[in-house]
C-alpha positions as CSV (number, residue, x, y, z in Angstrom):
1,X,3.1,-33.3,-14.3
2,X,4.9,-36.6,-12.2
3,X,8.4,-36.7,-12.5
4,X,9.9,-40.6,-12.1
5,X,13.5,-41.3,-12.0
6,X,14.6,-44.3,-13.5
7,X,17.9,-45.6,-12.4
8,X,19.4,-48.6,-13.8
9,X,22.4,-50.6,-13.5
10,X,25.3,-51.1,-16.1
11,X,23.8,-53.6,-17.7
12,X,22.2,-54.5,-21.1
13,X,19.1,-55.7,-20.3
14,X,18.3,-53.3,-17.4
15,X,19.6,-50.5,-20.0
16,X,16.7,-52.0,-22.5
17,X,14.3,-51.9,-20.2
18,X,15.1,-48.5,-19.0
19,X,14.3,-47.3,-22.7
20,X,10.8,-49.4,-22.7
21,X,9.9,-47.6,-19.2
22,X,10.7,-44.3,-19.9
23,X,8.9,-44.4,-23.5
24,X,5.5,-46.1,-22.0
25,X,6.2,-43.0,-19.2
26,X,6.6,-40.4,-21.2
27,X,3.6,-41.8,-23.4
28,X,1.3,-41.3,-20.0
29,X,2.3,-37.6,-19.7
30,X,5.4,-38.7,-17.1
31,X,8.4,-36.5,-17.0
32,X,11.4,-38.9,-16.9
33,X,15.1,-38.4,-15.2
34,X,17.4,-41.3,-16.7
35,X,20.1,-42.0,-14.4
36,X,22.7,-44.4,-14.7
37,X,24.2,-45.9,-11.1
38,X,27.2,-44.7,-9.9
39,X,30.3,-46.9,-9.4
40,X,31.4,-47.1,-5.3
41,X,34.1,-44.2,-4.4
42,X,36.9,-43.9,-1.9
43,X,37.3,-41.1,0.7
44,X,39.1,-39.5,-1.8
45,X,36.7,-40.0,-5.0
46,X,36.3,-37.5,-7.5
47,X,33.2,-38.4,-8.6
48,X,30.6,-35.8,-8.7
49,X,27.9,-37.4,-6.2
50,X,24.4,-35.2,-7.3
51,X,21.4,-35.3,-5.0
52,X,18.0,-37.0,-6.3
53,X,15.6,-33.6,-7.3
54,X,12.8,-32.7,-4.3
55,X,10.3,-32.9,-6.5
56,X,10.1,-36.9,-8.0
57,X,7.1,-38.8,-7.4
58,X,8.9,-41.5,-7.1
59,X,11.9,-43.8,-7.9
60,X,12.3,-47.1,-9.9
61,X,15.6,-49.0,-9.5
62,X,16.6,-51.6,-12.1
63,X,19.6,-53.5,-10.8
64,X,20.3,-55.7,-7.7
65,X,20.7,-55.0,-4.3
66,X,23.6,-52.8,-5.2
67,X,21.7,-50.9,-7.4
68,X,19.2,-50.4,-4.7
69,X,21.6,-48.9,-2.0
70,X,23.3,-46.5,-4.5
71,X,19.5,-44.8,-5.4
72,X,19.4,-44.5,-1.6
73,X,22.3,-43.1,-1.4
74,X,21.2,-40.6,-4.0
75,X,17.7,-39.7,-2.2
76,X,20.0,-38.6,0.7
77,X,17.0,-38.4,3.0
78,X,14.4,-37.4,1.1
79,X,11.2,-39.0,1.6
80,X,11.0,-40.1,-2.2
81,X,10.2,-43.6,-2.6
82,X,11.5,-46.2,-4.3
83,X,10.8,-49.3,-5.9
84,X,13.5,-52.0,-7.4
85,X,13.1,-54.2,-10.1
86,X,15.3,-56.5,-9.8
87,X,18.0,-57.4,-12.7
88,X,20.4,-59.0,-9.9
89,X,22.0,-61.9,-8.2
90,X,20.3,-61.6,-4.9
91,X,17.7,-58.9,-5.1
92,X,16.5,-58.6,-1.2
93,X,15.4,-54.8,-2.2
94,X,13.9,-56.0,-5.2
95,X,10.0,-55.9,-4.9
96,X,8.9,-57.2,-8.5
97,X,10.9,-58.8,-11.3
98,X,11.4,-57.1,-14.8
99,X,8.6,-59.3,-15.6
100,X,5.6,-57.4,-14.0
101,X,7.6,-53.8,-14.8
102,X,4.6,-52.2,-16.5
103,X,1.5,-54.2,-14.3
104,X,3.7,-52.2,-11.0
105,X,4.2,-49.1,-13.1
106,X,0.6,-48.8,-13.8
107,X,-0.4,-49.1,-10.5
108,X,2.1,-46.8,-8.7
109,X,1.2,-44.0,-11.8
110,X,-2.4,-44.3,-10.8
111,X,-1.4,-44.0,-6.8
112,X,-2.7,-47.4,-6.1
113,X,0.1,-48.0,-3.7
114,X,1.8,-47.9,0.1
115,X,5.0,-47.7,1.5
116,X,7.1,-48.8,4.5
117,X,9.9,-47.2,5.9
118,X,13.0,-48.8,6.5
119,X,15.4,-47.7,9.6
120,X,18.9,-46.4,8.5
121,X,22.0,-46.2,10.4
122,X,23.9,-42.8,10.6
123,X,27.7,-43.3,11.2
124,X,30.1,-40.4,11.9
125,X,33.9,-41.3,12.1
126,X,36.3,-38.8,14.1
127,X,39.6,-38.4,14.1
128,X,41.6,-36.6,16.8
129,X,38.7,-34.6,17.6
130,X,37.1,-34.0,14.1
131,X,34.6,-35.1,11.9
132,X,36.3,-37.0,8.5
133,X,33.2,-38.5,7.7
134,X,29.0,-38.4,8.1
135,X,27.5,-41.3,6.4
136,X,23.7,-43.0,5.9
137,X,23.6,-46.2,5.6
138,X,20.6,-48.2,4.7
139,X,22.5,-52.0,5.1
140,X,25.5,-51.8,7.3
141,X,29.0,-50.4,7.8
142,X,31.6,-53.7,7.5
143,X,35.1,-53.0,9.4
144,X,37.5,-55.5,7.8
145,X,40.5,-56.7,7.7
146,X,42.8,-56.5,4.6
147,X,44.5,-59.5,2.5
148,X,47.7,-59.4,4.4
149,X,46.4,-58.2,8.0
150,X,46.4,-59.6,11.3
151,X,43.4,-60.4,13.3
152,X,41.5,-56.8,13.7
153,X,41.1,-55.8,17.0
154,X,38.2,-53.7,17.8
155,X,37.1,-52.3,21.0
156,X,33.3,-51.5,21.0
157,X,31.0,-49.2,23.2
158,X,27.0,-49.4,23.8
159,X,26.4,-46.3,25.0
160,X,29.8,-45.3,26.0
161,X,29.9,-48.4,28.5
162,X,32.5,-51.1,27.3
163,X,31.0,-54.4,25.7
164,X,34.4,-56.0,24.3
165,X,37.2,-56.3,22.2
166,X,36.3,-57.8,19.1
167,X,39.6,-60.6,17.5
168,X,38.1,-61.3,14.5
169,X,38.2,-61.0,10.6
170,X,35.9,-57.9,10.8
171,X,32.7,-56.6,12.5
172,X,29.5,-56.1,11.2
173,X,27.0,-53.5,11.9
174,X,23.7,-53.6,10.2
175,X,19.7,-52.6,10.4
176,X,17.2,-55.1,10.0
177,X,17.0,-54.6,6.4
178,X,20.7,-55.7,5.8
179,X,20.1,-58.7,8.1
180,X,20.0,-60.3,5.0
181,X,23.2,-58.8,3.5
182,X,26.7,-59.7,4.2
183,X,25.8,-59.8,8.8
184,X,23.6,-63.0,7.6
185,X,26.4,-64.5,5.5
186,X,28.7,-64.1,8.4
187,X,26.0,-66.3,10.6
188,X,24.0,-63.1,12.1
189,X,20.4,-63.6,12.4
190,X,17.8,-62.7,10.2
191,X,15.4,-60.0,11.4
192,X,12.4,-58.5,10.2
193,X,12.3,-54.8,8.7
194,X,9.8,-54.0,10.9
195,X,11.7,-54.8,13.9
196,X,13.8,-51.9,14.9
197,X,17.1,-53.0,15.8
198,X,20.8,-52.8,15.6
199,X,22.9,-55.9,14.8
200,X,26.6,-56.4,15.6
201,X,28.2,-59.2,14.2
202,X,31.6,-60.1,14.4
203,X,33.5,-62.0,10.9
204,X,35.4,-65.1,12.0
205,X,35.9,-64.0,15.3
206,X,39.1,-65.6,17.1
207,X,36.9,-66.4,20.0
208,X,34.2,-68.7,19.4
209,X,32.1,-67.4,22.0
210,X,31.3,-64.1,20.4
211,X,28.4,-64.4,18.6
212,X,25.9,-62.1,17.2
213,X,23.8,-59.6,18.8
214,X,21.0,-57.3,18.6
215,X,20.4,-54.2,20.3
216,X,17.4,-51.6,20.6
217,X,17.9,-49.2,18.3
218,X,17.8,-46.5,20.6
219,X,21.4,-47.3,21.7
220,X,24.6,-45.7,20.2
221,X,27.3,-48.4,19.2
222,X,30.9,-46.2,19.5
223,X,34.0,-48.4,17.8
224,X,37.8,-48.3,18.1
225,X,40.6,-50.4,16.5
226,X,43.6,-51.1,19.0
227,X,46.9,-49.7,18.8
228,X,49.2,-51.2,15.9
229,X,46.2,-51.8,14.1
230,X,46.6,-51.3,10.4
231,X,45.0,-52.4,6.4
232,X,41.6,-51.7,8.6
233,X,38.8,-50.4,5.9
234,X,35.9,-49.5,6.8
235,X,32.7,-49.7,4.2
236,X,29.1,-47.8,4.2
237,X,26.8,-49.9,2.2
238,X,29.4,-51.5,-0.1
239,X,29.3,-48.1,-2.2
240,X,31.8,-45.9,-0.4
241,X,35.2,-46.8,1.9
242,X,38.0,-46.1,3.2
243,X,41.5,-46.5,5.6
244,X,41.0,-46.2,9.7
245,X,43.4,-46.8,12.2
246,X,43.4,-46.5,15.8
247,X,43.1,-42.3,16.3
248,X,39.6,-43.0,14.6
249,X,36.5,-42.8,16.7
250,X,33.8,-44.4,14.7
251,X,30.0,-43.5,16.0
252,X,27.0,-45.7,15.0
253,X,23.4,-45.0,15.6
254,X,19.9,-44.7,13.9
255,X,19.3,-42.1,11.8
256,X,16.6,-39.4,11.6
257,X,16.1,-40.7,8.1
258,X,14.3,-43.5,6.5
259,X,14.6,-45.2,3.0
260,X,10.7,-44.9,2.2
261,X,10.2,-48.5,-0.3
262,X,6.6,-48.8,-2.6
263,X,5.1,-52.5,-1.6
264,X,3.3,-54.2,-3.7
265,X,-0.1,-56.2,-2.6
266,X,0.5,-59.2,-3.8
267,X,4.4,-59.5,-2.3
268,X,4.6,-60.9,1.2
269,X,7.7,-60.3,3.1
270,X,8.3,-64.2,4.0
271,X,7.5,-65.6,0.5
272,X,10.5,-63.3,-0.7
273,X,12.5,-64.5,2.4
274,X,12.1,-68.4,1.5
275,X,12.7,-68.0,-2.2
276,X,16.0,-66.2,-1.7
277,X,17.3,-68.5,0.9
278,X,15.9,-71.3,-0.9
279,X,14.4,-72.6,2.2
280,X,11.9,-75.8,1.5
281,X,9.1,-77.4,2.6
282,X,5.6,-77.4,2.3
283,X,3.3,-74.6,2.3
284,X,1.0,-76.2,4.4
């Protein structure tokens, strides 16, 4: 028997829709796994963080983007895919609306269906010599500056060689999959999932001249905050954060692990891309 995990956002609609899905599931001989998505934590969170089961066939999100990252979050490496249905804002990670639900659950219950995999960034932070935190991150890590803060200033590495310090609002660090996240609202560059990259960009930086860039992903991306620095937080994925200073050591690279996501036939990466940035035009 399949097992599918449904998780769905705090929201009415998705929540109705969750009910729907797991009945016409469970009507087709499906075992179900309801889940609701977790709130973001702190460092110092309670919250009881589970792992996704080894044995799902699969995963559908209904949420937004944030909805998305959280199920990842909750695969923690597994090669389980996933598939969101998007009940957000944005929806990037989204590959069908709540619309065609059943026409994509069909076809994924009957195996008709591929996936891609999409690059993730492991991050390690270390302070005075030890590890405080191991992270995978599917969109980016954000350093940023709090309400009341001075300029941030943040040395940065590529491969242990100086690039620069960063005077700016914050820096960004993302895969090609959270090009489209907060790195492209900042002004970074869009970049296709497929390309395999890491992209640095800095939030309102000081100096005008410090602009976006993209590196192989190959290279390891090492980050410290200047002395005096303080009201520094540093984000994974919008879903977990907390407090660094200057005696942290935060290491960036790709990880061994991908986010595996179900791709429909019919939904072509660019027509996605030009809807959600409401680019125009002609087709032709």
């Amino acid at each position: 028997m399949k097992k599918i995990a449904i998780v769905v956002k705090p929201d009415s609609n998705a929540k109705k829709m969750a009910t729907k899905l797991s009945t016409w599931l469970k009507l087709r001989d499906i075992d179900v796994l309801n889940k609701d998505v977790l709130p973001p934590e702190n460092k110092d969170s309670s919250i009881n963080l589970s792992i996704a089961p080894p044995d799902l066939f699969c995963v559908f999100v209904l949420g937004g983007d944030g909805s998305f990252l959280s199920a990842a979050r909750w695969i923690n490496g597994q090669n389980i895919p996933l598939i969101g249905i998007k009940f957000g804002e944005v929806g990037f990670l989204a590959e069908t609306s709540a619309d065609d639900l059943f026409k994509t659950a069909d076809y994924i219950i009957n195996n008709k269906f591929k996936t891609t995999a999409r690059m993730q960034l492991q991050v390690i932070v270390e302070r005075d010599s030890k590890k405080i935190a191991d992270e995978t991150v599917l969109n980016d890590i954000v350093i940023n500056k709090g309400a009341l803060a001075r300029l941030a200033r943040i040395k940065t590495y590529v491969d242990d060689h100086f690039l620069t310090t960063y005077r700016a609002d914050g820096l960004i660090v993302s895969t090609p999959t959270g090009s489209t996240a907060y790195s492209l609202a900042a002004g970074g560059p869009v970049i296709h999932p497929y390309v395999q990259g890491l992209i640095m960009t800095p939030i309102c930086p000081f100096t005008l001249t410090n602009r976006p860039l993209i590196l192989p992903d190959s290279f390891c991306i090492k980050i410290r905050l200047e002395k005096g620095s303080s009201d520094i937080m540093l984000t994974f994925d919008g879903q977990k954060g907390f407090e660094i200073d200057e005696k942290d050591t935060i290491i960036i690279k790709k990880s061994p692990f991908s986010v595996h996501m179900i791709i429909m036939p019919d939904v072509k990466y660019f027509d996605v891309l030009k809807a959600k940035l409401r680019w125009s035009g002609s087709r032709y």
